[in-house]
N, C-alpha and C positions, 0 to 999 in steps of 0.2 A: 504494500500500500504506500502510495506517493505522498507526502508531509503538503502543505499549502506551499510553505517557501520554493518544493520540486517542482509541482505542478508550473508554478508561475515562471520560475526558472526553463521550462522547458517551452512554454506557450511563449515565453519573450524570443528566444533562441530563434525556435520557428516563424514566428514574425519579422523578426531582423534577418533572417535568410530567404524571407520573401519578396519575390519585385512583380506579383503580380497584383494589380491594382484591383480586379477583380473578386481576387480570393481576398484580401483586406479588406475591402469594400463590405464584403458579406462579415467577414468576420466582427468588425466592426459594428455592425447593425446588429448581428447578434446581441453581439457581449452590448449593447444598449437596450437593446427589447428585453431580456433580460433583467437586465439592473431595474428595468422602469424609468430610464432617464428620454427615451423616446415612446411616441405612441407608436402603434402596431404598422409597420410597414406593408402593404398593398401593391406598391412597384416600384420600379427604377426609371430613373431618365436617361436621358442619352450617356451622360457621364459616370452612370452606374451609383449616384446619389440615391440614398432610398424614400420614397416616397407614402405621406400618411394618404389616409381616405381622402382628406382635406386638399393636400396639395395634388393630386391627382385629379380629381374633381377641378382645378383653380387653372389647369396643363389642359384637360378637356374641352372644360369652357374658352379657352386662350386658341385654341385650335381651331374649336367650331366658330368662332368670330372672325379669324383669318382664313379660314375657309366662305364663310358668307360674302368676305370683301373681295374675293376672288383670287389672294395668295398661295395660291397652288401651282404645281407644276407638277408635271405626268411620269407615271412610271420609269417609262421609255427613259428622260432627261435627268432622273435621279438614276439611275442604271451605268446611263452615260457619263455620270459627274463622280460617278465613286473608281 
């Protein structure tokens, strides 16, 4: 059985020998959903930030707006642009 001081010891190791931004990202949210120092995550945004009901719901509405005003551009040209 691993002591608290081991366990931390080893989850820091593993984090400082990480460079993916993805796998910190979640780790991250975890260990906050967790603590209770964030509410319940629901998704991520482009940048892999995680996202409450709230701010996701606020990305939706931000869309469908820029969508009404005609800021779109067609599959095809995001295809072409990546």
């Amino acid at each position: 059985m691993f002591t608290l001081a081991e366990i931390k010891s080893s989850l820091h190791q593993q984090i400082a020998n990480t460079d993916d931004k993805k796998i910190l990202k979640k780790v991250q949210d975890y260990i906050r959903t967790q603590t209770g120092n964030t509410k319940k995550t629901v998704a991520y945004d482009a940048e892999l930030n995680p996202l409450t009901i709230e701010q996701y719901r606020a990305e939706v509405k931000k869309s469908l707006a820029q969508y009404k005003k005609g800021k779109v551009i067609s599959q095809d040209k995001m295809e072409k642009s990546i």
